[in-house]
C-alpha positions as CSV (number, residue, x, y, z in Angstrom):
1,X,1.9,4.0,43.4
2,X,2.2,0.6,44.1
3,X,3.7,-1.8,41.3
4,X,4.2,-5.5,41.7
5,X,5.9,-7.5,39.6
6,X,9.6,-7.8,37.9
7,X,10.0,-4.9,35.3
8,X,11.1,-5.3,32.1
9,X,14.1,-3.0,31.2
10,X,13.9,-4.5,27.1
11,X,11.5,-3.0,24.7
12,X,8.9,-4.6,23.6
13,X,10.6,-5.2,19.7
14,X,8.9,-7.6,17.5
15,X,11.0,-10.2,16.5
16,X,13.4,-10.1,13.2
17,X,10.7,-12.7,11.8
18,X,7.6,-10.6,12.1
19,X,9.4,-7.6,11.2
20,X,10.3,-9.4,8.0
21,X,6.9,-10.8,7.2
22,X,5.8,-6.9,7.7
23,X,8.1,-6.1,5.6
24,X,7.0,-8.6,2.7
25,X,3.0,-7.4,3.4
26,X,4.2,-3.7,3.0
27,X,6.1,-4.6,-0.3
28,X,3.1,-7.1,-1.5
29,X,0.7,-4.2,-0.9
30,X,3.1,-1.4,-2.8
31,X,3.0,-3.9,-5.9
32,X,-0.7,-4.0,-6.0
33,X,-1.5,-0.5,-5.3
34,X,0.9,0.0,-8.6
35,X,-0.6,-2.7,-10.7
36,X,-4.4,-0.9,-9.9
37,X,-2.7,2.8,-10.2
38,X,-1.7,1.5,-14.0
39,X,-4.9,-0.4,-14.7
40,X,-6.7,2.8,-13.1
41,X,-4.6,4.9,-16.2
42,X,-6.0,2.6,-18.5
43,X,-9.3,2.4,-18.0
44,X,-9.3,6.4,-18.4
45,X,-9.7,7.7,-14.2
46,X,-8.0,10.7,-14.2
47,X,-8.4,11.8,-18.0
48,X,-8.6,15.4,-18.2
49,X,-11.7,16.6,-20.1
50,X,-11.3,18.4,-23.6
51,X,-13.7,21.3,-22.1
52,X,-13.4,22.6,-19.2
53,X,-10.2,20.8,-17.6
54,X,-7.9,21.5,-15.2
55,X,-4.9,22.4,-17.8
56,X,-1.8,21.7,-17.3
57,X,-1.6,21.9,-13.6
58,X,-4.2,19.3,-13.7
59,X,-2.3,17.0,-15.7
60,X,0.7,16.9,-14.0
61,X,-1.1,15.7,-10.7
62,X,-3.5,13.6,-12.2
63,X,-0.7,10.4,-11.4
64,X,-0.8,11.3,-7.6
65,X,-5.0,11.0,-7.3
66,X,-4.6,7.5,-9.5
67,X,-2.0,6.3,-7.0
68,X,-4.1,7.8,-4.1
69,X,-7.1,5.8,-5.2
70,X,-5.1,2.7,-5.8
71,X,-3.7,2.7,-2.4
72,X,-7.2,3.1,-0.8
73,X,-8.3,0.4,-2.9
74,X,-5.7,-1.9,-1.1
75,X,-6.6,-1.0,2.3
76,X,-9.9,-1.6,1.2
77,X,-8.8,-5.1,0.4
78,X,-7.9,-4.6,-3.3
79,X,-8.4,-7.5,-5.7
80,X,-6.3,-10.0,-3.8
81,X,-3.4,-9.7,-5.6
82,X,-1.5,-8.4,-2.3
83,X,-2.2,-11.7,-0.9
84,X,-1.2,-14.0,-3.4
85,X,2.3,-12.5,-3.8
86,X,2.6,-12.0,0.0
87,X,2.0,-15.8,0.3
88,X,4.3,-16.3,-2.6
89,X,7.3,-14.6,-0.6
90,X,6.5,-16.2,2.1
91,X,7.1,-19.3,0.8
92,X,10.0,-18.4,-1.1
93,X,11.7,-17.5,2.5
């Protein structure tokens, strides 16, 4: 195997500026998924029905699918919010 060129012994890291700018998308992202996993609650997703329901086993894991859905929401681009507060932090650095 023939390999030309100087090799790098460093990892390729990102940089303490890009990891903090992931860190302020993850965090943006976290706070939307829980402002849709509340408005989700409110509009009624995730009511158990009077007939027919799940019980109690139902209830108690009925707050998990809401978050579920409101985190697919917000990889599905979400409502925007994520963006605004992301470029709001930004700033703020």
């Amino acid at each position: 195997m023939d390999v030309s060129g100087p090799l790098s012994t460093q990892p390729n890291t990102p940089s303490k500026e890009q990891a903090r700018i992931e860190q302020l998308r993850e965090a943006s992202e976290k706070l939307e998924a829980g402002f849709l996993a509340e408005m989700l609650k409110a509009s009624g997703l995730g009511k158990t029905p009077d007939t027919f329901g799940g019980g109690t086993g139902e209830d108690q894991f009925t707050s998990f699918l809401v978050q579920a859905h409101a985190e697919k929401l917000v990889e599905a681009g979400g409502i925007g919010l994520a963006e605004h507060i992301f470029q709001a932090l930004v700033e703020r650095e």
